[in-house]
PDB file of N, CA, C, O and CB in Angstrom:
ATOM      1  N   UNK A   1      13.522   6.966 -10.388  1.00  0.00           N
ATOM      2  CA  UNK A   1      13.006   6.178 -11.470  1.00  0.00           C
ATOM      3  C   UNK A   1      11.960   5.179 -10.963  1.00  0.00           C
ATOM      4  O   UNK A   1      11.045   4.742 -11.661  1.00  0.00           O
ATOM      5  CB  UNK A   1      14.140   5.460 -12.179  1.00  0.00           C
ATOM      6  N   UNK A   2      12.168   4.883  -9.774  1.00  0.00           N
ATOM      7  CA  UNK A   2      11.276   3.957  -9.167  1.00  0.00           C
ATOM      8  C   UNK A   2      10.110   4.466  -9.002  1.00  0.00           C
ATOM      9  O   UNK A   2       9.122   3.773  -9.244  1.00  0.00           O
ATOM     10  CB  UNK A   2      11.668   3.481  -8.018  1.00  0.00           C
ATOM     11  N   UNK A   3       9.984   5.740  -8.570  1.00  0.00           N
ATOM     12  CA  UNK A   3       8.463   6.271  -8.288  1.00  0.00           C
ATOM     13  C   UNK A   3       7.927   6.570  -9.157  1.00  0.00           C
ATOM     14  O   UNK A   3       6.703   6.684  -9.094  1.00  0.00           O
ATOM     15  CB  UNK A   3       8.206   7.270  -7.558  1.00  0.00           C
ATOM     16  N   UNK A   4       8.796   6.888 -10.633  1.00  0.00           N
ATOM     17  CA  UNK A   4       8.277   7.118 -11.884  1.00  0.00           C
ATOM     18  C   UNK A   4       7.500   5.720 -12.591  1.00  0.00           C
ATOM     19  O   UNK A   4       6.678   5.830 -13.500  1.00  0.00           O
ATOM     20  CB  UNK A   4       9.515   7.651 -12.739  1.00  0.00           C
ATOM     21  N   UNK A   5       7.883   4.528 -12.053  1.00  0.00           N
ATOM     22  CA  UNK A   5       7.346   3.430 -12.431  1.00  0.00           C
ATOM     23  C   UNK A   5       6.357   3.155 -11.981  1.00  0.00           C
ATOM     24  O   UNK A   5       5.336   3.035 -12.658  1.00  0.00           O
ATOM     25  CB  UNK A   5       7.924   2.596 -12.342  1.00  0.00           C
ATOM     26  N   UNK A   6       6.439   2.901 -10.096  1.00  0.00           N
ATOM     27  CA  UNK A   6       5.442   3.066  -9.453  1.00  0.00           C
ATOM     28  C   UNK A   6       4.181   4.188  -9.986  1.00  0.00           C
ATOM     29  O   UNK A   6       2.999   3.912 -10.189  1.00  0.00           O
ATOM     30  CB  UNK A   6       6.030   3.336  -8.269  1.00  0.00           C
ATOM     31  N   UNK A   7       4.759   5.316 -10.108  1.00  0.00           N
ATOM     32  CA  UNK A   7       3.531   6.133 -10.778  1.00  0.00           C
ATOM     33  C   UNK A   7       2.459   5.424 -11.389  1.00  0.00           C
ATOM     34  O   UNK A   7       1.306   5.104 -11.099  1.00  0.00           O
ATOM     35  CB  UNK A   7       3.981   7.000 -11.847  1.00  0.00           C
ATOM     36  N   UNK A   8       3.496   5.250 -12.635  1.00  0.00           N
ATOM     37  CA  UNK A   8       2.826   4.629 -14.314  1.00  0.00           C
ATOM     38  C   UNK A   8       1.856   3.533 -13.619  1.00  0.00           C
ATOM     39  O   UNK A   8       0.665   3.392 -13.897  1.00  0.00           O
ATOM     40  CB  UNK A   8       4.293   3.650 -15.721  1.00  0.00           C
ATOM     41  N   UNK A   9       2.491   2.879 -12.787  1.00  0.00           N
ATOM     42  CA  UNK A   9       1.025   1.329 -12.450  1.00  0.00           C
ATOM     43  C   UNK A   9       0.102   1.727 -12.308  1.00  0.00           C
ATOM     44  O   UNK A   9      -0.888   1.411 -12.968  1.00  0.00           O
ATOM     45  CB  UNK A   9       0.898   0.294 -11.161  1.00  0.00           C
ATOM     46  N   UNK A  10       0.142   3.036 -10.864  1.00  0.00           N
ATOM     47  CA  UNK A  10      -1.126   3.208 -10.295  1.00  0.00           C
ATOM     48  C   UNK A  10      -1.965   3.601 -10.981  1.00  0.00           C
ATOM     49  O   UNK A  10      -3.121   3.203 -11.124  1.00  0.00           O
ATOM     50  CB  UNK A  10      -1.194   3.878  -9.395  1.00  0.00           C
ATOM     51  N   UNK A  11      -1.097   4.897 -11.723  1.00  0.00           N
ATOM     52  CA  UNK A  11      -2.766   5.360 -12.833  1.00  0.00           C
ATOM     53  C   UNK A  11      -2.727   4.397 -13.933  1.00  0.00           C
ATOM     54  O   UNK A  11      -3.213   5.037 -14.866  1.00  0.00           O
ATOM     55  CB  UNK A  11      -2.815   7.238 -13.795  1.00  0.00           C
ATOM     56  N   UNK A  12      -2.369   2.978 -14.464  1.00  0.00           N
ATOM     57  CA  UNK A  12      -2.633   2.154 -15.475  1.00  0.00           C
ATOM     58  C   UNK A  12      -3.463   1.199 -14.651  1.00  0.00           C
ATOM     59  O   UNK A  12      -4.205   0.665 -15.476  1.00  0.00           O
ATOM     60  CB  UNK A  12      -1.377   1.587 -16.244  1.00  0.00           C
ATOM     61  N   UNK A  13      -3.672   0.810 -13.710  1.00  0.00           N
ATOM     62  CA  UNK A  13      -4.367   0.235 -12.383  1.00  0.00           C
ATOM     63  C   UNK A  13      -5.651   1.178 -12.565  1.00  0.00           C
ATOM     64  O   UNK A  13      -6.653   0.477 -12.706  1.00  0.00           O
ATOM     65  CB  UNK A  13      -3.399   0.464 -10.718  1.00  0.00           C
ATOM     66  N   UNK A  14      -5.871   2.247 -12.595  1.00  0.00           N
ATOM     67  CA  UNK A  14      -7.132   3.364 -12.005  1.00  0.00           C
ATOM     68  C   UNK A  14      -7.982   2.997 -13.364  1.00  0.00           C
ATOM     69  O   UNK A  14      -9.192   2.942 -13.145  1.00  0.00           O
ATOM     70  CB  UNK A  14      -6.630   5.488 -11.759  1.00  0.00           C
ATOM     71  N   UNK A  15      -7.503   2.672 -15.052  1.00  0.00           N
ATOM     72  CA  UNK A  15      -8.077   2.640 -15.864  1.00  0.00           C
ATOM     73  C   UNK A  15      -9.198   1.346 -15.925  1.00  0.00           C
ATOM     74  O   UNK A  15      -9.945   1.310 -16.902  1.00  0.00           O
ATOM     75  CB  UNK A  15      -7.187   2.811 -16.705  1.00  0.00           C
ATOM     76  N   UNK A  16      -9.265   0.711 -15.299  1.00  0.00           N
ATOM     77  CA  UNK A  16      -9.863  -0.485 -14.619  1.00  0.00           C
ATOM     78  C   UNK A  16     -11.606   0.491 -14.643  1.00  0.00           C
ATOM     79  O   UNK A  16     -11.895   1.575 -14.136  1.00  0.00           O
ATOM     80  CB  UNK A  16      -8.889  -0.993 -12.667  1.00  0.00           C
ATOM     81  N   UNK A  17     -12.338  -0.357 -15.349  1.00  0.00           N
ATOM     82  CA  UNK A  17     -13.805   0.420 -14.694  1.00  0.00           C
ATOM     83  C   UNK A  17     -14.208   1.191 -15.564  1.00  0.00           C
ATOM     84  O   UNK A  17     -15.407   1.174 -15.844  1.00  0.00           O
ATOM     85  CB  UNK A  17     -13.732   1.343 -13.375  1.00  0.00           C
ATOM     86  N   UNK A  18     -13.373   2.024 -16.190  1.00  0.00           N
ATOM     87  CA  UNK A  18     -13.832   3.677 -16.805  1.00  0.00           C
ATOM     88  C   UNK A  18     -14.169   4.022 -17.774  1.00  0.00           C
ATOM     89  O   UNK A  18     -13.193   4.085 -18.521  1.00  0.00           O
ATOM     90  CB  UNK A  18     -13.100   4.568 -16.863  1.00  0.00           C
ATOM     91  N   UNK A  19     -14.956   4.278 -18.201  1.00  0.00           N
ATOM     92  CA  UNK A  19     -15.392   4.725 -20.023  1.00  0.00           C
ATOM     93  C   UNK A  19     -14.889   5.684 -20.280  1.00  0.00           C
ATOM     94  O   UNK A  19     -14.115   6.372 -19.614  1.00  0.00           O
ATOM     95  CB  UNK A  19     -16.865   5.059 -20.544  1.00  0.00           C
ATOM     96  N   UNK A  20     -15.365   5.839 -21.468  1.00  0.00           N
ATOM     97  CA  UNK A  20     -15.745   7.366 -22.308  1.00  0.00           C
ATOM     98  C   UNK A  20     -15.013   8.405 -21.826  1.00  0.00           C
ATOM     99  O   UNK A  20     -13.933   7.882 -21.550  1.00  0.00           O
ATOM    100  CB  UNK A  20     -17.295   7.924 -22.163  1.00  0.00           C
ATOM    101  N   UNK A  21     -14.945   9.571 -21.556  1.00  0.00           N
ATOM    102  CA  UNK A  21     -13.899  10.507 -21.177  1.00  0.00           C
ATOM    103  C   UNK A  21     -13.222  10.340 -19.864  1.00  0.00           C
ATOM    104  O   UNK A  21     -12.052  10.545 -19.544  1.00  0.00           O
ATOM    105  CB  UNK A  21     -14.424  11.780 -21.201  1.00  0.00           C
ATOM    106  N   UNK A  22     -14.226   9.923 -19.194  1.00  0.00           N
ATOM    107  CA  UNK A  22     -12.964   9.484 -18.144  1.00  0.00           C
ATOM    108  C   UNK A  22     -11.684   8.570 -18.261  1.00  0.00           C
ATOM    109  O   UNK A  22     -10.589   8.711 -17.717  1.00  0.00           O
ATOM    110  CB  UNK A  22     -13.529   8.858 -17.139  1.00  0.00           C
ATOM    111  N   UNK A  23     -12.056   7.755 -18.981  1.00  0.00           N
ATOM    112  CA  UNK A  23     -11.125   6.424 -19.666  1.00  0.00           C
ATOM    113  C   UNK A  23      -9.998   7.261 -20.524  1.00  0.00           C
ATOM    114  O   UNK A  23      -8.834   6.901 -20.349  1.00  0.00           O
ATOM    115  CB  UNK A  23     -12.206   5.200 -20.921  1.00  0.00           C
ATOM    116  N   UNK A  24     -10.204   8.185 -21.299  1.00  0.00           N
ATOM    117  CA  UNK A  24      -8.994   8.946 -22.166  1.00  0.00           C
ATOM    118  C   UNK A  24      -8.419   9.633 -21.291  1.00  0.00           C
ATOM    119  O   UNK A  24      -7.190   9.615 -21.345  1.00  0.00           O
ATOM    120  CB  UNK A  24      -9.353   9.914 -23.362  1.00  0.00           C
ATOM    121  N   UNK A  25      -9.121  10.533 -20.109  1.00  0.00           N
ATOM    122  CA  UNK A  25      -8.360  11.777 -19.463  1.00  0.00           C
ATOM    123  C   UNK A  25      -7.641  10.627 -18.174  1.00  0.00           C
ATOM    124  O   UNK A  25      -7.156  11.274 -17.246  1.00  0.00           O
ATOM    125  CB  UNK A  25      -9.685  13.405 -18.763  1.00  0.00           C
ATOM    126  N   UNK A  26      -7.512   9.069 -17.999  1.00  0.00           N
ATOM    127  CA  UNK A  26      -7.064   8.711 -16.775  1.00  0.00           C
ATOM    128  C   UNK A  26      -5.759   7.664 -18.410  1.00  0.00           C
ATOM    129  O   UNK A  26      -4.551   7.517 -18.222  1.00  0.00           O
ATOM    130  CB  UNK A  26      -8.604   7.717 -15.194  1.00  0.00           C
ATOM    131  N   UNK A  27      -6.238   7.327 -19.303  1.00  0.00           N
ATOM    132  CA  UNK A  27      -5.392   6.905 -20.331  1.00  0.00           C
ATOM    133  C   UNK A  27      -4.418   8.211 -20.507  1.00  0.00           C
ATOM    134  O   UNK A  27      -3.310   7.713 -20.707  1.00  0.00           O
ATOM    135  CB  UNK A  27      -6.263   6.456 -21.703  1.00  0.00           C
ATOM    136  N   UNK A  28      -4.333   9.130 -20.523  1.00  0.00           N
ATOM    137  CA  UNK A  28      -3.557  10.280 -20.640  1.00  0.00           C
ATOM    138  C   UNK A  28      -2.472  10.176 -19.682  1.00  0.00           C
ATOM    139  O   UNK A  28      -1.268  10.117 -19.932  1.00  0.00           O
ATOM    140  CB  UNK A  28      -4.338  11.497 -20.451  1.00  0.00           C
ATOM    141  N   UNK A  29      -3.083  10.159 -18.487  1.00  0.00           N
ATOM    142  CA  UNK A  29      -2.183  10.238 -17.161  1.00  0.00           C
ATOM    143  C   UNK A  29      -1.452   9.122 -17.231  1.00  0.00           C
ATOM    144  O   UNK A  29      -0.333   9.412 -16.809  1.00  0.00           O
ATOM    145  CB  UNK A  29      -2.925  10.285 -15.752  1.00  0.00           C
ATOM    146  N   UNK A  30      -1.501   7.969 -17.550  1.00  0.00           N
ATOM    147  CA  UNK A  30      -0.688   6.952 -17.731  1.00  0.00           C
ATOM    148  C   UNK A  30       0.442   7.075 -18.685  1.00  0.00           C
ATOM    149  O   UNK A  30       1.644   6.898 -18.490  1.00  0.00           O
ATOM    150  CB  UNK A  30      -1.415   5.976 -18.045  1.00  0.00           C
ATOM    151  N   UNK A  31      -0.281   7.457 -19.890  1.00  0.00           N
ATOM    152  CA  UNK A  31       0.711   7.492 -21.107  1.00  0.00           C
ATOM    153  C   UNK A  31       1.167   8.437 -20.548  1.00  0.00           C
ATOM    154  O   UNK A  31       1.531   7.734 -19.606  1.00  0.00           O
ATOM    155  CB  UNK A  31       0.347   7.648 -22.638  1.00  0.00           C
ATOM    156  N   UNK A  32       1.583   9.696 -20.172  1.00  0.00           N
ATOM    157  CA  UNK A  32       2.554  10.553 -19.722  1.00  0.00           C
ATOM    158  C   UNK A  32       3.355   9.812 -18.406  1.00  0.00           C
ATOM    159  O   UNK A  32       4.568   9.856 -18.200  1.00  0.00           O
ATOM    160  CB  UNK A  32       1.820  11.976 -19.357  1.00  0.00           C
ATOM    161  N   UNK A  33       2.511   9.243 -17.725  1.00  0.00           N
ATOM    162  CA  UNK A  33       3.242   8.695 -16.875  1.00  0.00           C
ATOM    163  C   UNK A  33       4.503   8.051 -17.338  1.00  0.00           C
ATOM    164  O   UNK A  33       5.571   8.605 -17.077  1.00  0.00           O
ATOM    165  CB  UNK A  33       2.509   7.911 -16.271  1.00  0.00           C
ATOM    166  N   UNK A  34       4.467   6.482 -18.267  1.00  0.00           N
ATOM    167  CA  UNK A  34       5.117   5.988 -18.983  1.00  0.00           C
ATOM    168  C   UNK A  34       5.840   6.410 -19.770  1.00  0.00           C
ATOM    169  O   UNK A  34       6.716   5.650 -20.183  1.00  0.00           O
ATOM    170  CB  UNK A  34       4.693   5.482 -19.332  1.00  0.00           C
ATOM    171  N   UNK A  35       5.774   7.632 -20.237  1.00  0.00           N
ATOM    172  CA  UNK A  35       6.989   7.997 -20.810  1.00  0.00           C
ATOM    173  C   UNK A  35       7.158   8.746 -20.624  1.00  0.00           C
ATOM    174  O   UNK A  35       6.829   9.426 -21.596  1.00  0.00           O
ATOM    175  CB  UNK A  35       7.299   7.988 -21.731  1.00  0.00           C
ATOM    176  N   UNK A  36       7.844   9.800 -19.304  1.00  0.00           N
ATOM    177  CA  UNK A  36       8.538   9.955 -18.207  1.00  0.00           C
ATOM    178  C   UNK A  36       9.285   8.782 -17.651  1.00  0.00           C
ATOM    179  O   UNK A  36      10.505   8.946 -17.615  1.00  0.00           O
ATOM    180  CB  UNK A  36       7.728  10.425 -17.342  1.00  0.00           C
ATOM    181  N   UNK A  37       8.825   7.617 -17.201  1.00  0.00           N
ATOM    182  CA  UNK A  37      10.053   6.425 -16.676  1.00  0.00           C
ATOM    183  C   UNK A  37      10.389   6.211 -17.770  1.00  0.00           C
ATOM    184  O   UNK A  37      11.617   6.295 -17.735  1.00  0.00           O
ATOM    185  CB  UNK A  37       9.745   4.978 -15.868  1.00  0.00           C
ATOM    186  N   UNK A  38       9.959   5.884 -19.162  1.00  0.00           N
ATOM    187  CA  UNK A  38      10.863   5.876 -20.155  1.00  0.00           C
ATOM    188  C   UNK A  38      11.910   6.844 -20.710  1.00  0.00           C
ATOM    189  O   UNK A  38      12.855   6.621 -21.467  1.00  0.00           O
ATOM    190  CB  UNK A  38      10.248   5.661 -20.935  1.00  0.00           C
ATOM    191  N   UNK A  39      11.593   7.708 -20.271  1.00  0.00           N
ATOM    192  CA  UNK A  39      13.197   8.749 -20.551  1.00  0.00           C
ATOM    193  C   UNK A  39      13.980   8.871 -19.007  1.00  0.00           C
ATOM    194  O   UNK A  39      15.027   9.319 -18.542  1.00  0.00           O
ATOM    195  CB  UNK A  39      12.729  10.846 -21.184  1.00  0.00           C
ATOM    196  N   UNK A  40      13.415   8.547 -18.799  1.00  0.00           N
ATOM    197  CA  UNK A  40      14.184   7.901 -17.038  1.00  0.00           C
ATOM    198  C   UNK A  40      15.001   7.020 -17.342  1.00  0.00           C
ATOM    199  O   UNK A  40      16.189   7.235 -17.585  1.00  0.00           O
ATOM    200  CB  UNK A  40      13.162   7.035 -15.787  1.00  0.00           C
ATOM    201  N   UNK A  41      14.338   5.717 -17.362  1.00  0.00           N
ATOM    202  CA  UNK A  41      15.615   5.067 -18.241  1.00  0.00           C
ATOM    203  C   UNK A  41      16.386   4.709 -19.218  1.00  0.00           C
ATOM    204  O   UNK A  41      17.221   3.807 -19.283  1.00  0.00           O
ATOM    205  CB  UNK A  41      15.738   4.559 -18.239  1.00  0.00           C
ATOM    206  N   UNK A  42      15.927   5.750 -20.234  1.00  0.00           N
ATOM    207  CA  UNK A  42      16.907   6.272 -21.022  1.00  0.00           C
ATOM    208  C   UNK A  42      18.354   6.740 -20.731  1.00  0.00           C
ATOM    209  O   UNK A  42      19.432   6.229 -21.034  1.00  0.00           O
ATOM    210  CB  UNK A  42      16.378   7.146 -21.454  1.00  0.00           C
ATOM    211  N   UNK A  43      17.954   8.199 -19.853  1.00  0.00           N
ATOM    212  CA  UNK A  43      18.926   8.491 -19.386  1.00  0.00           C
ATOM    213  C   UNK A  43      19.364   8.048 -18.610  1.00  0.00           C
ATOM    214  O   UNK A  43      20.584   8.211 -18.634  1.00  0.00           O
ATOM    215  CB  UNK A  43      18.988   9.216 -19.216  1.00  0.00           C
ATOM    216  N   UNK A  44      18.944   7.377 -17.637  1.00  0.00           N
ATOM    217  CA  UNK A  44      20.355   6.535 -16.547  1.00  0.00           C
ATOM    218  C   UNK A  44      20.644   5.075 -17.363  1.00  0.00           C
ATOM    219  O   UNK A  44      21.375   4.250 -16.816  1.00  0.00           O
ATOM    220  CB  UNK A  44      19.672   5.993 -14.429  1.00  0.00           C
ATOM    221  N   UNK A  45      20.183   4.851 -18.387  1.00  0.00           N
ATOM    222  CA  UNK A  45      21.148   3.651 -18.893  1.00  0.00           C
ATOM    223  C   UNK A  45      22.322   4.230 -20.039  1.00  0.00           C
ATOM    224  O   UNK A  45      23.297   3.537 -20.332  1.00  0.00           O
ATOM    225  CB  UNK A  45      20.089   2.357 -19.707  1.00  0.00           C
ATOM    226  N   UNK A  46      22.144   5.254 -20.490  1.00  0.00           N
ATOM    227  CA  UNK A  46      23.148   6.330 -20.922  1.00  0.00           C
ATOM    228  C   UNK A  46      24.213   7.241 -19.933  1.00  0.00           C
ATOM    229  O   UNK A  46      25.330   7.635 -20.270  1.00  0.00           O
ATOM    230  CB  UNK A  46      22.292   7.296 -21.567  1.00  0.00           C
ATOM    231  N   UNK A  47      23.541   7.457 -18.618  1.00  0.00           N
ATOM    232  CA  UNK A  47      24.720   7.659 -18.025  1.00  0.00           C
ATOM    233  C   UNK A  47      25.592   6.926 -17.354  1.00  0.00           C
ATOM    234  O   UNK A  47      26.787   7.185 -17.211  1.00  0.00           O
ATOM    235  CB  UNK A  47      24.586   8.331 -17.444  1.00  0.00           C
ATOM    236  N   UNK A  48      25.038   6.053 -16.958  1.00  0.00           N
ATOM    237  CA  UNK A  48      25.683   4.665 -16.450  1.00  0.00           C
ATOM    238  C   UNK A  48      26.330   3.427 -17.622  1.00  0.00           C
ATOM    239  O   UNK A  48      26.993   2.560 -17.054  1.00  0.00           O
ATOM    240  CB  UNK A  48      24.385   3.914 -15.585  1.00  0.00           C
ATOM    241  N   UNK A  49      26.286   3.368 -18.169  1.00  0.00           N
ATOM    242  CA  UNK A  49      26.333   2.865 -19.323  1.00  0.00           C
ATOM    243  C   UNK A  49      25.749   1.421 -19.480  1.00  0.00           C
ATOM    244  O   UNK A  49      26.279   0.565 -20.189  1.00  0.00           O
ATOM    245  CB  UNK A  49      27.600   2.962 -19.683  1.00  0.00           C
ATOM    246  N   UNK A  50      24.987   1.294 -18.993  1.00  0.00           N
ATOM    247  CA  UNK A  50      24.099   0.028 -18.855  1.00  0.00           C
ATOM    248  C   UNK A  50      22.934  -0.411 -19.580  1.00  0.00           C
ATOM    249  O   UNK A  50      21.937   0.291 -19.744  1.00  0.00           O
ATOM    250  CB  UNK A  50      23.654   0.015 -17.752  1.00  0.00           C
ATOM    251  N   UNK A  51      23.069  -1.522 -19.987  1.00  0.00           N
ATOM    252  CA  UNK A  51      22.041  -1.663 -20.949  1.00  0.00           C
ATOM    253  C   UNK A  51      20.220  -0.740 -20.617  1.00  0.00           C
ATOM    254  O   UNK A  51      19.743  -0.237 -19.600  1.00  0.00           O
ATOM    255  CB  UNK A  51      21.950  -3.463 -20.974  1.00  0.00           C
ATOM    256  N   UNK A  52      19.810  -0.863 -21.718  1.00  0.00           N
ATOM    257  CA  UNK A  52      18.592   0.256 -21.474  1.00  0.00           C
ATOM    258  C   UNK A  52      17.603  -0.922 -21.257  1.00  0.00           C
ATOM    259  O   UNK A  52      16.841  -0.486 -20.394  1.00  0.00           O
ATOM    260  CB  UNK A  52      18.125   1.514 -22.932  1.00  0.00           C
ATOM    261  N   UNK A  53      17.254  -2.028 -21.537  1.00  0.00           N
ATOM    262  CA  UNK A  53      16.391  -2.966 -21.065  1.00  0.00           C
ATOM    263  C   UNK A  53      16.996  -3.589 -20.114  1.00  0.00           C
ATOM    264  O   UNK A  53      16.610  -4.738 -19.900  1.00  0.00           O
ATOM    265  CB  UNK A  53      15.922  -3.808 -21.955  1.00  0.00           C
ATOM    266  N   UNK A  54      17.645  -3.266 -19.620  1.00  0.00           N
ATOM    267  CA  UNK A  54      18.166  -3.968 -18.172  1.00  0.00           C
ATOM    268  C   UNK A  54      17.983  -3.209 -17.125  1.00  0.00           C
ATOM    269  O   UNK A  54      17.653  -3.783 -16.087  1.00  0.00           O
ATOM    270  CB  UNK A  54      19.629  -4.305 -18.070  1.00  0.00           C
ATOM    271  N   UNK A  55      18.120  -1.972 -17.114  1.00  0.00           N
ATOM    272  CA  UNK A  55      17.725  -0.856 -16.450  1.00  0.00           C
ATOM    273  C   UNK A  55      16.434  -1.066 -16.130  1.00  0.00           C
ATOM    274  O   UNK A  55      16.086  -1.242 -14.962  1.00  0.00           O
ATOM    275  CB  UNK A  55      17.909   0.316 -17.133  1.00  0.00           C
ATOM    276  N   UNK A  56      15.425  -1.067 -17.357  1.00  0.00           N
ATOM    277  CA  UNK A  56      14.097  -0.831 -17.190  1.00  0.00           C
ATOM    278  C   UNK A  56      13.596  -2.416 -16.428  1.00  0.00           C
ATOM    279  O   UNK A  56      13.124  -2.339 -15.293  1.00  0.00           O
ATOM    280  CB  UNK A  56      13.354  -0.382 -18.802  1.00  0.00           C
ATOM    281  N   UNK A  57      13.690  -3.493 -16.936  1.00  0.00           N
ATOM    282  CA  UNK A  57      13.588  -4.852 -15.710  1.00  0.00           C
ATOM    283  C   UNK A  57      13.596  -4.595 -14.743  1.00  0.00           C
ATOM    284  O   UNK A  57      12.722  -4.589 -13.877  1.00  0.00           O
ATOM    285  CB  UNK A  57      14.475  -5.826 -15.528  1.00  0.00           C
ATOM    286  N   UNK A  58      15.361  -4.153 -14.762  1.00  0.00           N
ATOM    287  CA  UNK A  58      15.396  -3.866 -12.936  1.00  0.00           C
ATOM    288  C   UNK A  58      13.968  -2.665 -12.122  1.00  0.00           C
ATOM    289  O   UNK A  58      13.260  -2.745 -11.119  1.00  0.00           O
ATOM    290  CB  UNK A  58      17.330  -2.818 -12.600  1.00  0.00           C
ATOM    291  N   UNK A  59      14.086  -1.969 -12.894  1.00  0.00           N
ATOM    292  CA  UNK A  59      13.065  -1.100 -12.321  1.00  0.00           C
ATOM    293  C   UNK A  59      11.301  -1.806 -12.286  1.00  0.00           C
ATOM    294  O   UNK A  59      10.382  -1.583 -11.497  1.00  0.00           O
ATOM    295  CB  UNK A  59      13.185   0.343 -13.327  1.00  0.00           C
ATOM    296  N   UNK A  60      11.348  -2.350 -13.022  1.00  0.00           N
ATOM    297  CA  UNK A  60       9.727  -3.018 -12.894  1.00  0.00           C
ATOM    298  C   UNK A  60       9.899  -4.095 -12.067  1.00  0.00           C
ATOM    299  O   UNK A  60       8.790  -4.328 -11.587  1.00  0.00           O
ATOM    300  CB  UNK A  60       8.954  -3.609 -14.352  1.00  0.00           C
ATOM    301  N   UNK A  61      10.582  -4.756 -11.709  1.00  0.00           N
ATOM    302  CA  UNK A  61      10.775  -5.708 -11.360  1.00  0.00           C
ATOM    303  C   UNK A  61      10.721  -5.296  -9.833  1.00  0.00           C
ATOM    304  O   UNK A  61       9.838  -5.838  -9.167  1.00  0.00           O
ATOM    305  CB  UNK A  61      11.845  -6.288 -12.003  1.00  0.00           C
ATOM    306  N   UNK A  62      11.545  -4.417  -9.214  1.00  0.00           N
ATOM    307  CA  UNK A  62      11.407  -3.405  -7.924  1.00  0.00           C
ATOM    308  C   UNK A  62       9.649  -3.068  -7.671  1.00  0.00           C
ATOM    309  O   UNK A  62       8.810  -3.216  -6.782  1.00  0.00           O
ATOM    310  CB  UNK A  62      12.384  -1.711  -8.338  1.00  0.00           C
ATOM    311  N   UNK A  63       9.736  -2.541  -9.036  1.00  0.00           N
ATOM    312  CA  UNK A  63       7.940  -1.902  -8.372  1.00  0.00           C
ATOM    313  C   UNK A  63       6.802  -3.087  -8.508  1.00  0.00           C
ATOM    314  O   UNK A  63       5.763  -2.773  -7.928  1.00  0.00           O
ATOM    315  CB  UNK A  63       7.128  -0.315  -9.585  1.00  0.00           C
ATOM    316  N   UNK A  64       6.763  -4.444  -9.178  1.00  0.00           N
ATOM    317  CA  UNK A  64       6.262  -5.738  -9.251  1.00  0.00           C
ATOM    318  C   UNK A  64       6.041  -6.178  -7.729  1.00  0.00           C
ATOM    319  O   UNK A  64       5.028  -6.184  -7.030  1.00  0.00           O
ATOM    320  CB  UNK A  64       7.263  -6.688 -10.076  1.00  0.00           C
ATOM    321  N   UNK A  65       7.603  -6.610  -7.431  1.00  0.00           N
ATOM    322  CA  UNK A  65       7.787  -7.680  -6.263  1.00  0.00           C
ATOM    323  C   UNK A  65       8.591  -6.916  -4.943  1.00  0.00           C
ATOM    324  O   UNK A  65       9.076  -7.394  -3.917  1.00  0.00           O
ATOM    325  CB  UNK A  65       8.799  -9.108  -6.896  1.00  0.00           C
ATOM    326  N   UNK A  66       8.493  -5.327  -5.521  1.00  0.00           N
ATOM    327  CA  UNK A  66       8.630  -4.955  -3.827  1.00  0.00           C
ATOM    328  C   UNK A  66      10.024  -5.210  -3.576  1.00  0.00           C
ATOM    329  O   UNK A  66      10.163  -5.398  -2.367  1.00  0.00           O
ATOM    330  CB  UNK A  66       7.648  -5.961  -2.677  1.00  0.00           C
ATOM    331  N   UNK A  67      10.768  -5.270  -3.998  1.00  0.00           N
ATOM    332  CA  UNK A  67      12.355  -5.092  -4.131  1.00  0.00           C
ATOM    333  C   UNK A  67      13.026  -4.128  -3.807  1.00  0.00           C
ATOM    334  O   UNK A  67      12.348  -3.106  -3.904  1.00  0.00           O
ATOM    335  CB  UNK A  67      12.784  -5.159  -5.203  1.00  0.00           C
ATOM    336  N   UNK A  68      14.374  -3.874  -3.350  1.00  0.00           N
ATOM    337  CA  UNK A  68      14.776  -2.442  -2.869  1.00  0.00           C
ATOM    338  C   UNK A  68      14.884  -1.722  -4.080  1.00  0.00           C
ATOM    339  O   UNK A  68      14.919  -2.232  -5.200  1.00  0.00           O
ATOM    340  CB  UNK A  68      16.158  -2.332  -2.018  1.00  0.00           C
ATOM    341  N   UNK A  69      14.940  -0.406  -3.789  1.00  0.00           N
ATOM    342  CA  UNK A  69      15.865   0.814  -5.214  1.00  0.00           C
ATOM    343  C   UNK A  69      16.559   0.449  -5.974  1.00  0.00           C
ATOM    344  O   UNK A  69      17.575   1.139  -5.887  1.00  0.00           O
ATOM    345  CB  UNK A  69      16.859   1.870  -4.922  1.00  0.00           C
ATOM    346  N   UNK A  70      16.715  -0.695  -7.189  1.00  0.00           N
ATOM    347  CA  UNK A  70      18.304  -1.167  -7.379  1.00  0.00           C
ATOM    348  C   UNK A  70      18.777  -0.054  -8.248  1.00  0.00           C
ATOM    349  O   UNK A  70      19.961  -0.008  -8.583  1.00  0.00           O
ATOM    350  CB  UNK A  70      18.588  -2.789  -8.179  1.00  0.00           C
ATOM    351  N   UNK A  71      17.731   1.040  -8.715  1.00  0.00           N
ATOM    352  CA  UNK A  71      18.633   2.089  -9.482  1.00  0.00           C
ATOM    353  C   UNK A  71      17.395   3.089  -9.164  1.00  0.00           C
ATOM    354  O   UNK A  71      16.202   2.937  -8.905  1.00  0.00           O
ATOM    355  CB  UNK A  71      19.172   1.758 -11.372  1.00  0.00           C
ATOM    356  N   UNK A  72      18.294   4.209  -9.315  1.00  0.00           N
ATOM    357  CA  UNK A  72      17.715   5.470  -9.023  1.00  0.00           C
ATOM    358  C   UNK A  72      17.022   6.319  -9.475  1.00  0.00           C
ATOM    359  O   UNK A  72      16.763   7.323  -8.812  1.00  0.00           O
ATOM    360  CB  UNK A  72      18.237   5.999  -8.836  1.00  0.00           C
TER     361      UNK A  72
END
């Protein structure tokens, strides 16, 4: 879930700069990015039974400030 977050930054980071079709086809890669970690933590706050915005904190919060794995 972490690299799925990590993902989502980098290409929401790359949109920096870009117009016109490049700007939609690197906006694409993000929005898929993002929701992929969003059914990421969907499901591990459903299998774990842990809140689903607590899950997702913890996980941004890891890929923010460089924090260990706190979920998987």
């Amino acid at each position: 879930m972490i690299k799925l977050e990590r993902f989502a930054e980098e290409a929401r980071a790359q949109l920096a700069g870009l117009a016109d079709e490049e700007y939609r086809v690197q906006w694409r890669r993000w929005a898929d990015a993002a929701e992929a970690f969003q059914a990421a933590v969907t499901a591990h706050a459903a299998a774990t039974g842990q809140a689903r915005h607590e899950v997702e904190m913890a996980a941004k919060k890891a890929v923010r400030h460089g924090d260990e794995d706190p979920v998987d």
